[in-house]
N, C-alpha and C positions, 0 to 999 in steps of 0.2 A: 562531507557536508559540515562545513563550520556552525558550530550552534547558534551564533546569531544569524544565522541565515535561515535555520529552518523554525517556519510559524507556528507550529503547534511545540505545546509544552512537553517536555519528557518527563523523564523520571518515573515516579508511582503514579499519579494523576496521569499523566499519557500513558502509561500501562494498561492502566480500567480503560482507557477510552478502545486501545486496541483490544481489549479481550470481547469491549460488545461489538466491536466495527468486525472481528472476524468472525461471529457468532452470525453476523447479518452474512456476509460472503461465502462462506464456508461451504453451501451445496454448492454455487457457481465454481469455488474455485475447483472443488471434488472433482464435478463434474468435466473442467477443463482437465485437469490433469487423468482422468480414466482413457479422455477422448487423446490425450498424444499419448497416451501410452506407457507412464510412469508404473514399473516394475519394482521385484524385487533384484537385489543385490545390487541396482545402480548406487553410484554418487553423486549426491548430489549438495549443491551450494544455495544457499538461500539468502540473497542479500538485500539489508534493511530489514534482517527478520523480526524487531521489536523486541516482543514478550516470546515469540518464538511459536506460536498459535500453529500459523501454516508449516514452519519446520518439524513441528512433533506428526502433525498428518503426513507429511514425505518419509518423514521417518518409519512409520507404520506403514505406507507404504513398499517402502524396500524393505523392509525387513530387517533381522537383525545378521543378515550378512553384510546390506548395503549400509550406505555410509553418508552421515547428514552434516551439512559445516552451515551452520549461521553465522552470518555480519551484519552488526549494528554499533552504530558510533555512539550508542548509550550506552555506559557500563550499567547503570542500576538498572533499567531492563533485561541487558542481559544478565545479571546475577540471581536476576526473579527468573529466569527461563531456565536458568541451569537447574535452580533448585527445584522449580517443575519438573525438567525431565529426569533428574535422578529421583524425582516424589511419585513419577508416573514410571519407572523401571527402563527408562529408555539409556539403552546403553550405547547407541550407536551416532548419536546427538555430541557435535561440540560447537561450543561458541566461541568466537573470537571479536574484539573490538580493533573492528578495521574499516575503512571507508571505501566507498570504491574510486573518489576521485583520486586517492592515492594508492592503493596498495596496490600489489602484486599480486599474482598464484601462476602456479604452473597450471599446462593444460590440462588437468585430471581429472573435471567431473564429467560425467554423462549429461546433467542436469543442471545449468543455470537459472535459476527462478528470482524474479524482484515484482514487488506487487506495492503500487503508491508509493513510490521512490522518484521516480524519473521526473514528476511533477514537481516537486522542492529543487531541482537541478537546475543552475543555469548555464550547464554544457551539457545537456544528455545525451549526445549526438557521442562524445568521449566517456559517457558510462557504458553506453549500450557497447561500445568496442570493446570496453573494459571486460562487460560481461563475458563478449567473444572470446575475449584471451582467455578466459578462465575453464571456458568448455574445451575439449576436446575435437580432435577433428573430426566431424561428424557427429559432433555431439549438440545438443538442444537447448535454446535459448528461449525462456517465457517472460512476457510480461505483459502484465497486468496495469493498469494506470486509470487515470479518471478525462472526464468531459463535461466536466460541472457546469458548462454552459446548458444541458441539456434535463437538468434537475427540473421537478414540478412538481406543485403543491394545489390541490381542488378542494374547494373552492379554494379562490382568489384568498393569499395573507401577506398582509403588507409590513410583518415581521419576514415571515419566508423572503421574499423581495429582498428586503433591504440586506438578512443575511448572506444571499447570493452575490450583491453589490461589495459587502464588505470583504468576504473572500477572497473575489476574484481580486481584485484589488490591493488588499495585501499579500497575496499569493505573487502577483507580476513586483511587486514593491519590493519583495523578496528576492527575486530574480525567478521564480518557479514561471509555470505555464501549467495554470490549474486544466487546461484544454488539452495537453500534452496527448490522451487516447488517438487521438483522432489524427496524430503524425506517428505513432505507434508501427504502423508497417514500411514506412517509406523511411523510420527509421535504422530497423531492420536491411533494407533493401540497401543502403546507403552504407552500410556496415560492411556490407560484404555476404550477406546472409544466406541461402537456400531454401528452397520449397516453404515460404513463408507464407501463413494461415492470418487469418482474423476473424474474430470472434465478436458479439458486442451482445452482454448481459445489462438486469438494471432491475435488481430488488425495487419495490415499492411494498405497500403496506396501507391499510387502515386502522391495526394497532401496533403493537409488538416495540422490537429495539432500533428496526427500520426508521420509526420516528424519532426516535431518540438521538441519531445520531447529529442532528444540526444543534440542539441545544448542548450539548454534550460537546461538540467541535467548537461551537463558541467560546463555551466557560475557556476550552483548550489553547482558544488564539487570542483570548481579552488580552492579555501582556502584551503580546506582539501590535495586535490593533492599537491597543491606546499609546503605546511607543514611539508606533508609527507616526500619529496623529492622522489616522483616518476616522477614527469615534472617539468620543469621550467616554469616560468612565459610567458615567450615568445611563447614556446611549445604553452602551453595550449591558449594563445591568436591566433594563429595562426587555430590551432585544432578547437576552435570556430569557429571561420571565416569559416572555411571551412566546418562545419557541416551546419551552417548558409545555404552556396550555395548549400550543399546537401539537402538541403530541397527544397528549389527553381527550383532545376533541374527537369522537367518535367518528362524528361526519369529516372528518380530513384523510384524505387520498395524498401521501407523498412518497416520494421517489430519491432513494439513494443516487449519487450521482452516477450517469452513465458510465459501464466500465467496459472497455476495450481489453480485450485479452487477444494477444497478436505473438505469436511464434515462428522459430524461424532454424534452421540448422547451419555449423559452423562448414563451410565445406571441406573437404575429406586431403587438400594439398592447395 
């Protein structure tokens, strides 16, 4: 993923944004990975793992026999992730700055895991094979991605709206396909995949970081938006602000964007 390609900002500022975005995920993701059955002493590979959130979970998962490899195309999150997990005693945690449209691996993990990747992609059809190559035969392929067509905010906000408008829109500007969940299995199938699963979770919230997360994702894509020339500067200052109070309002019901979780296994020859 070329960094002018992808619409949220990294660095530190896209670190905090990931440390509340997996706080909000974090029992779905749990609970997916109990339901296929992630043990100890597997290996496993985490790609696009950020700050590294979901990798230190798989990590404790397997234990300290098994064996965790994270890829993210950001070195300062991964340099914030390492000094996490050597601050959290995790010995079996490494990271590496690799991408998947390019890099390599042999077929060695048990475990393939990408979770809001494939939506910044504009070949994911060629990540998801990627993924393949890197499991093993018989081994497991997850992923996790969004459906942000299916987002909702009660009552009616015509800040929420227009943020939904500007997303989607620099997200396809980008080359991404912020809808991608919802091709998720037939991607899978396409690949070559076995006994493939699907799943579809969708946090909402009337307080908490649930709400947080669209003003928090804006401040994240203002550069990209106003670059684009999809909003202006002012817009998108104001659009904050008001996503800001839509999270503070007591009375507002909103909903994380729809998340498809769809698996699938590499077959065995």
């Amino acid at each position: 993923m070329q960094r002018n390609h992808y619409l949220i900002r990294g660095g530190l500022e896209g670190r905090e944004r990931l440390r509340i975005l997996a706080r909000v995920m974090r029992p779905t993701t749990l609970s997916l990975f109990d339901r296929v059955g992630i043990e100890g002493r597997m290996a496993c590979l985490d790609v696009g793992c950020g700050g590294g959130d979901v990798t230190l979970d798989l990590a404790g998962l397997v234990g300290p026999e098994g064996r965790i490899v994270g890829w993210d195309i950001d070195e300062t999150k991964l340099e914030l992730a390492r000094r996490e997990a050597e601050e959290k005693g995790f010995g079996n945690v490494e990271y590496r700055l690799a991408d998947i449209r390019q890099s390599q691996t042999s077929s060695e993990f048990d475990v393939v895991y990408t979770r809001f990747l494939l939506t910044h992609l504009s070949d994911p059809a060629d990540a998801v094979a990627r993924l393949g190559q890197a499991a093993r035969p018989g081994g497991l392929v997850i992923i996790e991605d969004i459906d942000f067509g299916a987002i909702f905010c009660h009552p009616f906000s015509v800040a929420f709206q227009r943020l939904g408008e500007i997303y989607t829109q620099a997200s396809r500007r980008r080359g991404g396909d912020p809808n991608i969940g919802l091709r998720l299995p037939g991607l899978l199938l396409d690949a070559g995949f076995e006994r493939i699963q699907a799943n579809v979770v969708q946090p909402a919230g009337i307080d908490g970081e649930v709400k947080l997360i669209y003003a928090i994702s804006m401040e994240n894509i203002a550069d990209s938006v106003v670059a684009d020339g999809i909003a202006g500067k002012d817009e998108v200052d104001r659009l904050i602000a008001d996503l800001y109070e839509l999270a503070r309002d007591k009375r507002s019901f909103v909903s994380h964007p729809r998340v498809i979780q769809a698996w699938g296994y590499r077959p065995l020859s």
